[in-house]
PATIRO-850178 format. One record per residue (C-alpha): residue in one letter; chain; x, y, z. Coordinates in Angstrom, 3 decimals, always signed. Layout:
# residues N
{atom "A", "A", {X, Y, Z}} ...
***
This chain:
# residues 170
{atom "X", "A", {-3.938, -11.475, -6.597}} {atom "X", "A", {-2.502, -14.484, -8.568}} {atom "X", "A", {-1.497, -12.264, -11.269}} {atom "X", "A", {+0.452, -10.377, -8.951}} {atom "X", "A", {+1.996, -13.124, -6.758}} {atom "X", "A", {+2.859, -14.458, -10.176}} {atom "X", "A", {+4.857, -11.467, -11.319}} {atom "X", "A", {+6.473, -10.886, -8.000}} {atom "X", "A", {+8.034, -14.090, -8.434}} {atom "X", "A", {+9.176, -13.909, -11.850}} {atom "X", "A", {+11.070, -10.035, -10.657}} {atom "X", "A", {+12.418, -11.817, -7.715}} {atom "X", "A", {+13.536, -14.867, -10.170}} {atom "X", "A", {+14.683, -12.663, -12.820}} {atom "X", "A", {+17.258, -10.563, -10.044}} {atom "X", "A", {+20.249, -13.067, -8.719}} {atom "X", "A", {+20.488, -14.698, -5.554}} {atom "X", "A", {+20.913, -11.433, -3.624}} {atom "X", "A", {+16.991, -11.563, -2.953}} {atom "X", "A", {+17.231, -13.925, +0.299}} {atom "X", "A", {+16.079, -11.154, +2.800}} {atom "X", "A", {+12.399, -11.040, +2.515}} {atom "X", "A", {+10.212, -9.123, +5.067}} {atom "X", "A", {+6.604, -9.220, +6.296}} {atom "X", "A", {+4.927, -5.990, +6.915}} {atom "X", "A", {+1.503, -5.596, +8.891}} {atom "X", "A", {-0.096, -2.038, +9.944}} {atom "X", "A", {-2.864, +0.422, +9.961}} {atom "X", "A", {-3.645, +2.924, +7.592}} {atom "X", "A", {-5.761, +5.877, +7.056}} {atom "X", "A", {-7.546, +7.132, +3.578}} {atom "X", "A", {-8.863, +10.514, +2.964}} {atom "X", "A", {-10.407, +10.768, -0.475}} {atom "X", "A", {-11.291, +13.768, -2.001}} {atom "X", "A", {-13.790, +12.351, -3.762}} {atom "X", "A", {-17.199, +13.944, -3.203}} {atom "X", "A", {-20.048, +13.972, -4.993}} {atom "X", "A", {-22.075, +16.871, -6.833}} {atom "X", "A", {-25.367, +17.408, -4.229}} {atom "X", "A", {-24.208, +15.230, -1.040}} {atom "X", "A", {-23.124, +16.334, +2.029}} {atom "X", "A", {-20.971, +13.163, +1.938}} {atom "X", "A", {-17.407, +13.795, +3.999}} {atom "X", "A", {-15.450, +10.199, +3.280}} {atom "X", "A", {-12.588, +9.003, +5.902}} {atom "X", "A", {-11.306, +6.001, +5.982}} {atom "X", "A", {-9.398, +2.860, +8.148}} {atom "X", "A", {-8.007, -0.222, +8.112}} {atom "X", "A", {-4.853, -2.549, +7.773}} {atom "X", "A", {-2.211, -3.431, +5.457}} {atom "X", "A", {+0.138, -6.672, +4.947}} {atom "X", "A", {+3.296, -6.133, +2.669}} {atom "X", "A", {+5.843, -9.017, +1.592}} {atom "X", "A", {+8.935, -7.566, +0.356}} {atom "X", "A", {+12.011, -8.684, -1.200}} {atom "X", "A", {+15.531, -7.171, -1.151}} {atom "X", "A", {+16.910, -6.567, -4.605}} {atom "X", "A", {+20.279, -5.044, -2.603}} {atom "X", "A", {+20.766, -3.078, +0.201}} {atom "X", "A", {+18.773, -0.556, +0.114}} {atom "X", "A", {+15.791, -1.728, -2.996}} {atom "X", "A", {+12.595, -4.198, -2.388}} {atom "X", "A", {+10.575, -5.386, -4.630}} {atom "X", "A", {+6.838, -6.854, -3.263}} {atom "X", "A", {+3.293, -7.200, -3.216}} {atom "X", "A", {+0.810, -4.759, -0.986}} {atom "X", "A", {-2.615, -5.783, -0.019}} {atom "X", "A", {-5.054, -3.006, +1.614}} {atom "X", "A", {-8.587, -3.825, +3.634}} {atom "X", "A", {-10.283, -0.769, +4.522}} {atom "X", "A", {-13.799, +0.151, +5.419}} {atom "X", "A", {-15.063, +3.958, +3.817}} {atom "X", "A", {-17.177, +6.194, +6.042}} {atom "X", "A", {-19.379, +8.341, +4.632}} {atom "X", "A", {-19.661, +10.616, +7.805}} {atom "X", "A", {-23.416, +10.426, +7.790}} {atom "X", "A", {-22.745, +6.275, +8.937}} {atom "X", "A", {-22.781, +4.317, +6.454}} {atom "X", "A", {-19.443, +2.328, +5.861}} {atom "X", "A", {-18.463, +0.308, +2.689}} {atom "X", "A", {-15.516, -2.284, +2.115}} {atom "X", "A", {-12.785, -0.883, -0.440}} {atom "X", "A", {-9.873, -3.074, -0.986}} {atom "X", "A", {-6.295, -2.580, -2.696}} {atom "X", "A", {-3.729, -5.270, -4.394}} {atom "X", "A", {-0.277, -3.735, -5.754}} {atom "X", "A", {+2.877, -4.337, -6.982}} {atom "X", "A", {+5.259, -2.265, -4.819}} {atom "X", "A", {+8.756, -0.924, -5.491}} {atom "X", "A", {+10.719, +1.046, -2.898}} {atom "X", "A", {+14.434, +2.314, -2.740}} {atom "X", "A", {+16.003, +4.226, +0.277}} {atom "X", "A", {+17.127, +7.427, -0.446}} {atom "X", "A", {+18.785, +8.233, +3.092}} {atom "X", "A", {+18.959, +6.194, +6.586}} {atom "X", "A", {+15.957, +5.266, +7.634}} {atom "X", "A", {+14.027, +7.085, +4.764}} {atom "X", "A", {+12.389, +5.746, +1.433}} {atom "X", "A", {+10.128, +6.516, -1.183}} {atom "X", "A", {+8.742, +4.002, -3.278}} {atom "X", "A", {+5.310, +3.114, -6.189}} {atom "X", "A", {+2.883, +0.388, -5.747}} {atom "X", "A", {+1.037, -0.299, -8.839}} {atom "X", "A", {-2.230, -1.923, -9.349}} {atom "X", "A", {-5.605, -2.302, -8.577}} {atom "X", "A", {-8.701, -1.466, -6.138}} {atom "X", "A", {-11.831, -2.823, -5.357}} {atom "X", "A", {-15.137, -0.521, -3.936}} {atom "X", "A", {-18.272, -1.548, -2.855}} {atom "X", "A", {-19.884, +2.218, -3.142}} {atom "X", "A", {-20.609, +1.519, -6.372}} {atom "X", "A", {-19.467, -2.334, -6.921}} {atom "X", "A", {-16.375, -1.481, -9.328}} {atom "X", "A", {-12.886, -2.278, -9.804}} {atom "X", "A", {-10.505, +0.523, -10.771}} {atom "X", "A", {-6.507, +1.198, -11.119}} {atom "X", "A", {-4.583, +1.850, -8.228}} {atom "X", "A", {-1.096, +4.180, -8.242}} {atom "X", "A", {+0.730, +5.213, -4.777}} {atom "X", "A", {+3.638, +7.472, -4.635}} {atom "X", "A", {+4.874, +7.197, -0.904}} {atom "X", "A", {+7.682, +8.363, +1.533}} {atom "X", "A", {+8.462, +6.141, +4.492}} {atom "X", "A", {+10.219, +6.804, +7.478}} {atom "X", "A", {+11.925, +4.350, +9.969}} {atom "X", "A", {+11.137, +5.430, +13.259}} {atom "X", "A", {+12.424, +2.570, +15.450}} {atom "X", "A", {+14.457, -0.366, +14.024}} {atom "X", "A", {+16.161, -3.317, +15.795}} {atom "X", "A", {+18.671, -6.808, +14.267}} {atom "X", "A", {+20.122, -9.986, +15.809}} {atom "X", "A", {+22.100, -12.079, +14.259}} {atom "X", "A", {+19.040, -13.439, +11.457}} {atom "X", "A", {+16.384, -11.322, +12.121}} {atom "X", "A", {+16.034, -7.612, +12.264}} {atom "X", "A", {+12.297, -5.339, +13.219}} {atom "X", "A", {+11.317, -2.172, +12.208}} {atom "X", "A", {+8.273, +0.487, +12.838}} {atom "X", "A", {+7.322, +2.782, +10.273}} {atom "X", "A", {+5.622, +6.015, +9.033}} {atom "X", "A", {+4.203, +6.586, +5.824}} {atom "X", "A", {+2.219, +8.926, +3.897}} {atom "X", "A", {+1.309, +8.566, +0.166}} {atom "X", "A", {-0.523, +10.295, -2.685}} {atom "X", "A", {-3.436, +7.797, -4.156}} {atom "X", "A", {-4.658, +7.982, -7.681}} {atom "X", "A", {-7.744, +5.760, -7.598}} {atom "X", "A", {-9.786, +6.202, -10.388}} {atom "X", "A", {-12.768, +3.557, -11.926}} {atom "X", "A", {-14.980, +6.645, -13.284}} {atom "X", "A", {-14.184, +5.026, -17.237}} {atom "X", "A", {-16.021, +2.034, -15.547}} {atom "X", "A", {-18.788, +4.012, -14.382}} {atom "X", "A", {-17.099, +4.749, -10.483}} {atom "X", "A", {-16.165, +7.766, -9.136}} {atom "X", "A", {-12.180, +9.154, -8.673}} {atom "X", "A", {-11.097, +7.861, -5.033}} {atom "X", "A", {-7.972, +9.483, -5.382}} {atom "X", "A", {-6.285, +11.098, -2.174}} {atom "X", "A", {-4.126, +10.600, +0.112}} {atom "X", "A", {-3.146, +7.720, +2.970}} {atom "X", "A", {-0.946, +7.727, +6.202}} {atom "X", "A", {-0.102, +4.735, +7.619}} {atom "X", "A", {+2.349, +3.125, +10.927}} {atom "X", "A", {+3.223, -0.238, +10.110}} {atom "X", "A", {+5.334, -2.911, +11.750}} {atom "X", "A", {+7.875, -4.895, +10.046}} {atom "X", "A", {+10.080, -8.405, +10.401}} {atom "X", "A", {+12.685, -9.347, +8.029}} {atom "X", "A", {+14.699, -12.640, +7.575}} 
***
């Protein structure tokens, strides 16, 4: 995480002063793996929150960090933690509507191994709000996951996620 809080602030130091608007995300999100395993009747689901701090490059581009706390269900009840830190990149495409990569890593306790982490999301604004400093937002979002740690002796955890989060931005 200090590797990544680290580069975050080198992008946001590298682009010019524009980069004062900076938003806090927190939501909920749910993970569907496809992952299962040859011989179990295993059928994995997923839940948990999100937090998000973002940075605008200009009007419509952030640059941030992503963090991801989730607890895997087996469906037969047994739950273990898996985790996610990313670099995250998103640029609107059309009111209310982005699409944006996070980059990174993940953490599973299933087997007790660290793996890379790629999302490929679309977000949608459903409600938003501004006063004169501060503006709000609630948002949709569904993303593709490649989460694979099988070189490290894992499994593939790739899927997809949908997630509502809410959002505050100075």
């Amino acid at each position: 995480m200090k590797k990544l809080i680290a580069g975050l602030f080198a992008v946001s130091m590298a682009t010019s002063a524009v980069a004062a608007t900076v938003s806090f995300d927190y939501g909920s999100s749910w993970f569907r793996p496809r992952m299962n395993f040859e011989g179990n009747s295993y059928d994995w689901t997923s839940q948990g929150s999100t937090f998000a701090v973002n940075w605008a490059l200009d009007n419509d581009t952030w640059v941030g960090i992503y963090a991801e706390a989730l607890n895997m269900n087996t469906g037969t009840g047994s739950t273990y933690p898996w985790s996610g830190q990313a670099l995250q990149f998103s640029k609107g495409i059309v009111k209310n509507v982005a699409i944006g990569v996070r980059l990174g890593t993940f953490n599973e306790a299933y087997d007790y191994e660290t793996g890379a982490l790629t999302d490929v999301y679309g977000a949608v604004t459903i409600l938003s709000g501004s006063g004169d400093k501060v503006s709000a937002n609630l948002k949709a979002e569904v993303a593709g996951r490649w989460a694979d740690n099988e070189w490290n002796g894992g499994q593939d955890w790739s899927g997809y996620t949908v997630g509502l989060s809410a959002g505050v931005a100075f």
